[in-house]
PyMOL commands that place a pseudoatom at each C-alpha (Angstrom):
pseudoatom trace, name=CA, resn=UNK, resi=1, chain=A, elem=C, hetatm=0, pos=[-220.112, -2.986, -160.259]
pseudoatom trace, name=CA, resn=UNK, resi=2, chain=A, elem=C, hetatm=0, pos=[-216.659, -3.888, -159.520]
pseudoatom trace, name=CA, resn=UNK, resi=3, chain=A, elem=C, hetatm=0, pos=[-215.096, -6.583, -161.535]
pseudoatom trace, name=CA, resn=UNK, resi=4, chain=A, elem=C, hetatm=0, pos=[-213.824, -9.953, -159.451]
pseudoatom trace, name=CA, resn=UNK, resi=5, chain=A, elem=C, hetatm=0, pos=[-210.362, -10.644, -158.679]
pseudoatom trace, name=CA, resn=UNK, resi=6, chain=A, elem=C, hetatm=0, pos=[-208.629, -13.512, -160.016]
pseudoatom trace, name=CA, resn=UNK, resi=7, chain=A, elem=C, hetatm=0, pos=[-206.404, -15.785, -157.739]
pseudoatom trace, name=CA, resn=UNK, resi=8, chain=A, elem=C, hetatm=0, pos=[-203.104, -17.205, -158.998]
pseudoatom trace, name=CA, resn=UNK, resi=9, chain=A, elem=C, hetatm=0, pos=[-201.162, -19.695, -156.736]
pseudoatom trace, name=CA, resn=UNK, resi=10, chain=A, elem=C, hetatm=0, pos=[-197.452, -20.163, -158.309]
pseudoatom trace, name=CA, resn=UNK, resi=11, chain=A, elem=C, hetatm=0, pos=[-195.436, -23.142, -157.065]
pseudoatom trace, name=CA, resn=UNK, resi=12, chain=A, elem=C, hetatm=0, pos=[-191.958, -24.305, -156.995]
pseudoatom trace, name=CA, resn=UNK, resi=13, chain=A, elem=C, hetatm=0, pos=[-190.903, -20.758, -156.473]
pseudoatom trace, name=CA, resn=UNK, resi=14, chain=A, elem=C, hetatm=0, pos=[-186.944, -20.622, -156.229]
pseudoatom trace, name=CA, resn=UNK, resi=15, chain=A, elem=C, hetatm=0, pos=[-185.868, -19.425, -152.157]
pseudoatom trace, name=CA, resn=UNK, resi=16, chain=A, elem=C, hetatm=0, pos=[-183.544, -17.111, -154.188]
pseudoatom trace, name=CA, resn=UNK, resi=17, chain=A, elem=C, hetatm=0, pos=[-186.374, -15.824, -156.723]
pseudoatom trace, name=CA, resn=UNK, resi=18, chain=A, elem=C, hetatm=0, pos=[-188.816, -15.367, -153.738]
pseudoatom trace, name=CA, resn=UNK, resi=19, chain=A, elem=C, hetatm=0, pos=[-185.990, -13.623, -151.700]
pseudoatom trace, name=CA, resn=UNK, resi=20, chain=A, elem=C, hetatm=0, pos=[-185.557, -10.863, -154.272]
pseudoatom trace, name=CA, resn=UNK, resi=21, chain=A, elem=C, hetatm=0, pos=[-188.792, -10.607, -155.082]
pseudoatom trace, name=CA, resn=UNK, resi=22, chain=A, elem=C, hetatm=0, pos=[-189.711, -9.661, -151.177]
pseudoatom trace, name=CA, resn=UNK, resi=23, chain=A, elem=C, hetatm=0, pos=[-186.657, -7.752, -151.434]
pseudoatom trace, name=CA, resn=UNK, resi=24, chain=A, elem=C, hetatm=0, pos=[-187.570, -5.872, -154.533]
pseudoatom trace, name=CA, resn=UNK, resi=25, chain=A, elem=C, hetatm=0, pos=[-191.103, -5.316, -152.967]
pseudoatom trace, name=CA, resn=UNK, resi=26, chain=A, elem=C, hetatm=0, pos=[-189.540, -3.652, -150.249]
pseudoatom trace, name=CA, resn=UNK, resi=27, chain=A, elem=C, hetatm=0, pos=[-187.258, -1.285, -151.704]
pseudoatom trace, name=CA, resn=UNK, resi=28, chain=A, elem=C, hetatm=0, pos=[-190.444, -0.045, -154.338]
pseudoatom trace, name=CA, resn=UNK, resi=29, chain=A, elem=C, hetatm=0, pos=[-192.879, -0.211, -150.932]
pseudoatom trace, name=CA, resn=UNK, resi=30, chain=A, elem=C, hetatm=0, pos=[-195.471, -2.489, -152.159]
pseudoatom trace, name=CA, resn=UNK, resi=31, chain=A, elem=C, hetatm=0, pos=[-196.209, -5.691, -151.152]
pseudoatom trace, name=CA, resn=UNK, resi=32, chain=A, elem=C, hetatm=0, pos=[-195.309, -8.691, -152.461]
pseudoatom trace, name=CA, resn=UNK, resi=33, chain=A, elem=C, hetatm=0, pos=[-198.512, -9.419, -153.964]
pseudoatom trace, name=CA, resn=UNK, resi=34, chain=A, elem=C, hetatm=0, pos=[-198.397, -5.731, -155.556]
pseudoatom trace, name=CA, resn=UNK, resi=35, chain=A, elem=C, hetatm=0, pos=[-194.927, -6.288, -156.881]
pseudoatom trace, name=CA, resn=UNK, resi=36, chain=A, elem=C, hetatm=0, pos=[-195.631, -9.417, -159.097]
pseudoatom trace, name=CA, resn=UNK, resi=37, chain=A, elem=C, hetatm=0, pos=[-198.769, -7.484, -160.245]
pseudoatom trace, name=CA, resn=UNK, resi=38, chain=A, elem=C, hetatm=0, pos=[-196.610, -4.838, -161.079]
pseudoatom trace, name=CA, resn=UNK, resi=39, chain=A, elem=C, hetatm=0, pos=[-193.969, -7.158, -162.537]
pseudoatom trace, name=CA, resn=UNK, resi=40, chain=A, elem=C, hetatm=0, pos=[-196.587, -9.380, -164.394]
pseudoatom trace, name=CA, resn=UNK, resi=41, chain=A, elem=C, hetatm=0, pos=[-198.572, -6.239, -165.541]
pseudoatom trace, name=CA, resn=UNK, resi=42, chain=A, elem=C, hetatm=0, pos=[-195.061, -4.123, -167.089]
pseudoatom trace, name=CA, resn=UNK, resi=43, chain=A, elem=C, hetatm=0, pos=[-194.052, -7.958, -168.780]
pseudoatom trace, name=CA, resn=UNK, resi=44, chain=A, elem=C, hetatm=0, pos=[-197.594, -8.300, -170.393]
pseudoatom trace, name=CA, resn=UNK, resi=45, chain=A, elem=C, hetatm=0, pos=[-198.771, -5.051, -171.299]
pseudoatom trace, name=CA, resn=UNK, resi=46, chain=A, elem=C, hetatm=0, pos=[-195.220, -3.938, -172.239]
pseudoatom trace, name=CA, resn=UNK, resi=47, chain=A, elem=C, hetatm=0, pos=[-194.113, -0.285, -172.619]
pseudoatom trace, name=CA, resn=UNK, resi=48, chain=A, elem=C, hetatm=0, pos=[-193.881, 0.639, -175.987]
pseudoatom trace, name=CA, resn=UNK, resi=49, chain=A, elem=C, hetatm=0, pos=[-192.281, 4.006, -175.384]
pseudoatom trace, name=CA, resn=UNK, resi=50, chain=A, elem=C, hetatm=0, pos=[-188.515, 4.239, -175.635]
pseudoatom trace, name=CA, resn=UNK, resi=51, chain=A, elem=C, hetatm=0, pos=[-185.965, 6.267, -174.553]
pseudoatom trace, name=CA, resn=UNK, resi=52, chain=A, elem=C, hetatm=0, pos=[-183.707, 8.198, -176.741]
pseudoatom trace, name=CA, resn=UNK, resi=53, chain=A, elem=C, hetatm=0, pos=[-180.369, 6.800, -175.543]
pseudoatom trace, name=CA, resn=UNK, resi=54, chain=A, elem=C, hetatm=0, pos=[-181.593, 3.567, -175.722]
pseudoatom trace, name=CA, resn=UNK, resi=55, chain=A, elem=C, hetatm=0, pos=[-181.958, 4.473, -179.836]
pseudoatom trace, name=CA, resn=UNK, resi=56, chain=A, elem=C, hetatm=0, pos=[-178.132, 5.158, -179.635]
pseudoatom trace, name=CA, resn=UNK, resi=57, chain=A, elem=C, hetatm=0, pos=[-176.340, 3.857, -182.544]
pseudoatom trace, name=CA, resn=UNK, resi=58, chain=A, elem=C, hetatm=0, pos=[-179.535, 1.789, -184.158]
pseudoatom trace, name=CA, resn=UNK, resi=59, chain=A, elem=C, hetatm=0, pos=[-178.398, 1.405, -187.661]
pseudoatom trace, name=CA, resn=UNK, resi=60, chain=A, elem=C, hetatm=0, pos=[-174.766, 2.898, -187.562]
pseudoatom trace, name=CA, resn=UNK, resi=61, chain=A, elem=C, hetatm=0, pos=[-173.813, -0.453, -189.969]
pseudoatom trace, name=CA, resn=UNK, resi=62, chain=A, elem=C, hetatm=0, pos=[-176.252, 1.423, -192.877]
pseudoatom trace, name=CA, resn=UNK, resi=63, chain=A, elem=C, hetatm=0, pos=[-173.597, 4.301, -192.637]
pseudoatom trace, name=CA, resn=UNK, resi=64, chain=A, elem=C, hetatm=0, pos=[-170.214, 2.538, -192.321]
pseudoatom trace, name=CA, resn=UNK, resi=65, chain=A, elem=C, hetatm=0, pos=[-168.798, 3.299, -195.724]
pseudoatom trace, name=CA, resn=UNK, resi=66, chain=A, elem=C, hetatm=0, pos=[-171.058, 6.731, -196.004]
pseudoatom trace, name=CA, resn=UNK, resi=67, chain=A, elem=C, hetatm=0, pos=[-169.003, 9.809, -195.875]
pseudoatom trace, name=CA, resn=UNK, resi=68, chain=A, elem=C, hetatm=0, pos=[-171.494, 11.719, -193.705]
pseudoatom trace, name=CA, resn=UNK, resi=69, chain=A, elem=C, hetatm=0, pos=[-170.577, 15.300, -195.005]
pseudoatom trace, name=CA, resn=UNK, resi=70, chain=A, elem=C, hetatm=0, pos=[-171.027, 13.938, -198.749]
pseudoatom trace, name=CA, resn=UNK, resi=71, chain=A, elem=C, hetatm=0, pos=[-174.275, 12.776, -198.146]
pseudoatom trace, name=CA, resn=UNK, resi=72, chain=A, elem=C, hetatm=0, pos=[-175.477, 15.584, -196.418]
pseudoatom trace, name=CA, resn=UNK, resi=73, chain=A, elem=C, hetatm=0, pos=[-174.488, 17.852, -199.250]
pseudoatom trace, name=CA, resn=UNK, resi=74, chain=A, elem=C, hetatm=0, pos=[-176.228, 15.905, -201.913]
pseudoatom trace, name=CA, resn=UNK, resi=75, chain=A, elem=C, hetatm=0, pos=[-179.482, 15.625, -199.987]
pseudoatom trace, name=CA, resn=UNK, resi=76, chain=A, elem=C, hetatm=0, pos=[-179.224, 19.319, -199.691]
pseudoatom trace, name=CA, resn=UNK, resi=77, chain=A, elem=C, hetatm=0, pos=[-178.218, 19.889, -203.444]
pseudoatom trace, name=CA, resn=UNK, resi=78, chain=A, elem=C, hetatm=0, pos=[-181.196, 17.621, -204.168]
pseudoatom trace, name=CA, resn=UNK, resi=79, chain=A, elem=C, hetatm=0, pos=[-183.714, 20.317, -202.339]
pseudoatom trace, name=CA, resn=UNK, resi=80, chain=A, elem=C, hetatm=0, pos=[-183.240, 22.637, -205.433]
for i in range(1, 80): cmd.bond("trace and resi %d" % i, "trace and resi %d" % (i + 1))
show_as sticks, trace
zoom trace
């Protein structure tokens, strides 16, 4: 049995926000209704993956006075 469908009316929608919504809508080829789903669903549910240039440089200040090449050879001096 299919689950119902909920309705949600928004008002006081900005011309501008509605605009680029429709606009938005368009250029992904869904409908307006699909593209706040699609908005709404992506803000909610999130996407916990990440990409790996968007990890670039995450924690560089825990290695500002580290001499790389002197760490690396102690970790590997500490392997013995």
């Amino acid at each position: 049995m299919e689950e119902p469908m909920a309705t949600l009316n928004v008002k006081n929608l900005p011309d501008p926000l509605y605009r680029k919504l429709q606009a938005r809508a368009r250029r992904q080829r869904r409908s307006l209704a699909q593209e706040v789903i699609h908005l709404l669903t992506q803000a909610v549910e999130g996407d916990d993956t990440q990409s790996i240039l968007e990890l670039r440089g995450l924690g560089k200040e825990l290695w500002t006075r580290v001499d790389a090449t002197a760490h690396v050879d102690s970790e590997r001096r500490s392997w013995d």
